[in-house]
VEXFIVO-984934 format. One line per 4 residues: number of its first residue (from 0); their letters; for each residue z, x, y of C-alpha. Coordinates in nm, 2 decimals, always signed. Layout:
// VEXFIVO-984934
NUM = A = Z:X:Y | ...
//
This chain:
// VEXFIVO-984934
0 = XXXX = +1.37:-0.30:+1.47 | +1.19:+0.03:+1.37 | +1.13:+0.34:+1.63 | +0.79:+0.43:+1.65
4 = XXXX = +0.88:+0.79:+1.58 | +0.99:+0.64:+1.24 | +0.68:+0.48:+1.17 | +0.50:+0.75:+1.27
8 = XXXX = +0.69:+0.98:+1.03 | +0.65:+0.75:+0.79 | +0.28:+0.66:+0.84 | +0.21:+1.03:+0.85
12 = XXXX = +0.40:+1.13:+0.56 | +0.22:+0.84:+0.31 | -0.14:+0.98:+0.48 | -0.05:+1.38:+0.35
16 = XXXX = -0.03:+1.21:+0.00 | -0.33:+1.03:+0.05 | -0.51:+1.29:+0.16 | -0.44:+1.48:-0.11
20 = XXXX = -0.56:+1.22:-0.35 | -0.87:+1.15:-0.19 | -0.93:+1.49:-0.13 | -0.90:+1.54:-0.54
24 = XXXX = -1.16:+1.20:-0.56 | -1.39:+1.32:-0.34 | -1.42:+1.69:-0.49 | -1.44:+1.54:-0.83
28 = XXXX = -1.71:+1.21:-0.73 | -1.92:+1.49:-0.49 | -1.89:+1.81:-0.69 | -1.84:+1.99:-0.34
32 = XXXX = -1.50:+2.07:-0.16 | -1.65:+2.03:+0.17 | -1.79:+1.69:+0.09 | -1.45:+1.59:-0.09
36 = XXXX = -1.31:+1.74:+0.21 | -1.51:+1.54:+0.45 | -1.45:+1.21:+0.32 | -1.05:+1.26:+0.29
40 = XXXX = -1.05:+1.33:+0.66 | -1.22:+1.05:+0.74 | -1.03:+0.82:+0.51 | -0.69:+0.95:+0.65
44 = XXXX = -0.78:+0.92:+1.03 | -0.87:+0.54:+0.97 | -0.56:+0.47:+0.74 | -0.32:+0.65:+0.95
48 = XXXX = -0.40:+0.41:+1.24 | -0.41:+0.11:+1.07 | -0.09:+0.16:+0.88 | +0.06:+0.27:+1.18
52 = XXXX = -0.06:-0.09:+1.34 | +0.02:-0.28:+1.04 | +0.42:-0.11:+1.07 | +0.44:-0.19:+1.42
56 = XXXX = +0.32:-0.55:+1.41 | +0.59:-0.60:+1.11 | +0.85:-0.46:+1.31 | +0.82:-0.78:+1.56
60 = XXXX = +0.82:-1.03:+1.25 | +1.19:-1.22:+1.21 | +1.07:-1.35:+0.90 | +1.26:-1.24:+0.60
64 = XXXX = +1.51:-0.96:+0.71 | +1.82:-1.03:+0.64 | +2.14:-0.99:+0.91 | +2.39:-0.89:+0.67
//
């Protein structure tokens, strides 16, 4: 089973990349930083949560993990 510290690292870690590349969308769809800005926040607040949810609920699944 995962730690919730480690999905929290991880979830955080995959959210500084996307933030960066939306960030990069935004300013080039929009034309203004702020904007760009704006919408990368955004984006990252929601898909930080619902990765972090979508790890945990994993972590309880049997299915498919091997003992070995």
């Amino acid at each position: 089973m995962e730690t919730r510290i480690r999905s929290v690292l991880k979830a955080l870690i995959w959210q500084l990349i996307g933030l960066a590349v939306m960030t990069v969308v935004g300013v080039l769809v929009t034309g203004s930083a702020s904007a760009g800005g704006l919408i990368a926040a955004i984006n990252t607040a929601i898909g930080f949560l619902t990765y972090f949810c979508y790890e945990r609920l994993w972590s309880r699944i049997r299915w498919g993990r091997s003992t070995a």
